[in-house]
Each structure stands twice: as C-alpha cells, then as structure tokens.
N, C-alpha and C positions, 0 to 999 in steps of 0.2 A: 600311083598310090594303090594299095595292096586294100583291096574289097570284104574279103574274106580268105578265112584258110582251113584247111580238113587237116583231120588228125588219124591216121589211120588206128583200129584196135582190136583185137583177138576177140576179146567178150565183149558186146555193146552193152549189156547191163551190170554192167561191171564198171563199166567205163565210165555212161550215163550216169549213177548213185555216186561214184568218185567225184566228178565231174559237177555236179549239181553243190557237193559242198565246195569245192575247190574256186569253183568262179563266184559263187554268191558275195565272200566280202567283197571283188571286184564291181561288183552291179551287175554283172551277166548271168541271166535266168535261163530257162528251158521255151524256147520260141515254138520249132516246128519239130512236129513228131514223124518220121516215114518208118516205114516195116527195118530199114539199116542204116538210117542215119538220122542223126537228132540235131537239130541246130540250136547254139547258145547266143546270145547277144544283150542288148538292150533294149535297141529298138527293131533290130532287124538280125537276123543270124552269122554271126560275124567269125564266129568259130564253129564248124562241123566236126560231128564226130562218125565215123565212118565204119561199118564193120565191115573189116576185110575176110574170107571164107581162106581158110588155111596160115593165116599169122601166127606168128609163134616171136614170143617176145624178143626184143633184138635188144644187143648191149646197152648199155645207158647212152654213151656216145654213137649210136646208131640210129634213132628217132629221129624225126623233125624236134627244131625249136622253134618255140614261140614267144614272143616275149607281149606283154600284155598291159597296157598303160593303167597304172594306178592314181589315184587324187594323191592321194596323203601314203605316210610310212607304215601309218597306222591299217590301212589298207595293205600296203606289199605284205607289216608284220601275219596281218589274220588271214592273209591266203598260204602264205607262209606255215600258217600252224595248222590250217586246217586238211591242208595237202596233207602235212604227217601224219594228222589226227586219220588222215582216211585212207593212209598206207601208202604215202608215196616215199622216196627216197629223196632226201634233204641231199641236193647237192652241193648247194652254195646258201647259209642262214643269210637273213638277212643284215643286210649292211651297206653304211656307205662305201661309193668305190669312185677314188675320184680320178682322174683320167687327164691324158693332154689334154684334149678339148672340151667335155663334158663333167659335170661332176652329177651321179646319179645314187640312189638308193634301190639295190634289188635282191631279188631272191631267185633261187633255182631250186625245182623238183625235178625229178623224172619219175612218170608215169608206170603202171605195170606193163605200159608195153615199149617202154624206151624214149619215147616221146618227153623232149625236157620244155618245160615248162617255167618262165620267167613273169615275174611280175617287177613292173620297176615306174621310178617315181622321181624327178625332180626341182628336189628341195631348194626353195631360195636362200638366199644369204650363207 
C-alpha cells in the first residue's frame, strides 16, 4: 500500500498557491511547512511537494501521475474546475469512463510542471 507520494516542481510557491486550491475540494490542506517541501493531506501529509533546484518544465506526458480518491463526482467536478481556475491544463473533463472491470468517474490536469494529476470516484448503481 503506497504511504505517500512527492511531486517534483520548478517554483515551490508557485506550486504551493496552485496546489492549495487544487486539493482543497478533495479535503486535503497544507500540513507541514520545510524551507523545499510542503506536505498536503488530511490528516497526515500524503502528497509532497518538492522543489527541485534546476527543473524546467517537462511535457505533459512526462510528470508523474497521481491519481487522488474523491467521495462524490461533485468533488472530482470542483477540483476539476478549480485546477483550470488556477492554470492547469485540462486534459481529460470530467466524466464517466466505464471499463472491463471498473466502472469509475474522473478528471485529468497537468500541472505547470508536467505533473498529471487525477481525481476519480466510484459511483454506485
């Protein structure tokens, strides 16, 4: 089972102010503050965000993904929007996507530094 995970990013207050609205309809706030990495979660810091000294943004398909458990749709829709509202790049809206196995509801951004970001949720019935 995956503990936590880091996000590498060029400007950490850049990333942090993105960041701070991006996770908030999720429930995950601002935990630990260091001099180059800030940790987000809810009750313990579950995503890091890490400044790397020389990064320069990398293609969209170059980042880590993350994908990030949401309650409701209404949660994927408002990180969903609030990602764009705070300049990330919409790569996938929100929507159902249903699958051989799974049938789930999610979203894609990518970050300003490549880094894709998922929010996803599944709906019963």
């Amino acid at each position: 089972m995956i503990d936590h995970v880091s996000l590498a990013v060029s400007d950490l207050a850049r990333a942090v102010a993105f960041y701070e609205r991006v996770f908030a309809p999720l429930g995950l706030t601002k935990l630990v503050v260091r001099e180059r990495m800030i940790g987000f979660g809810k009750s313990y810091p579950e995503v890091w965000i890490n400044l790397r000294d020389g990064m320069t943004r990398l293609p969209p398909d170059s980042g880590a993904h993350i994908a990030l458990r949401a309650r409701t749709i209404a949660e994927v829709d408002n990180f969903h929007a609030a990602a764009v509202a705070a300049g990330a790049m919409s790569e996938s809206a929100p929507s159902l996507r249903p699958h051989d196995r799974v049938r789930y509801y999610a979203a894609f951004v990518v970050d300003a530094d490549g880094n894709r970001i998922e929010a996803v949720t599944f709906p019963q019935g």
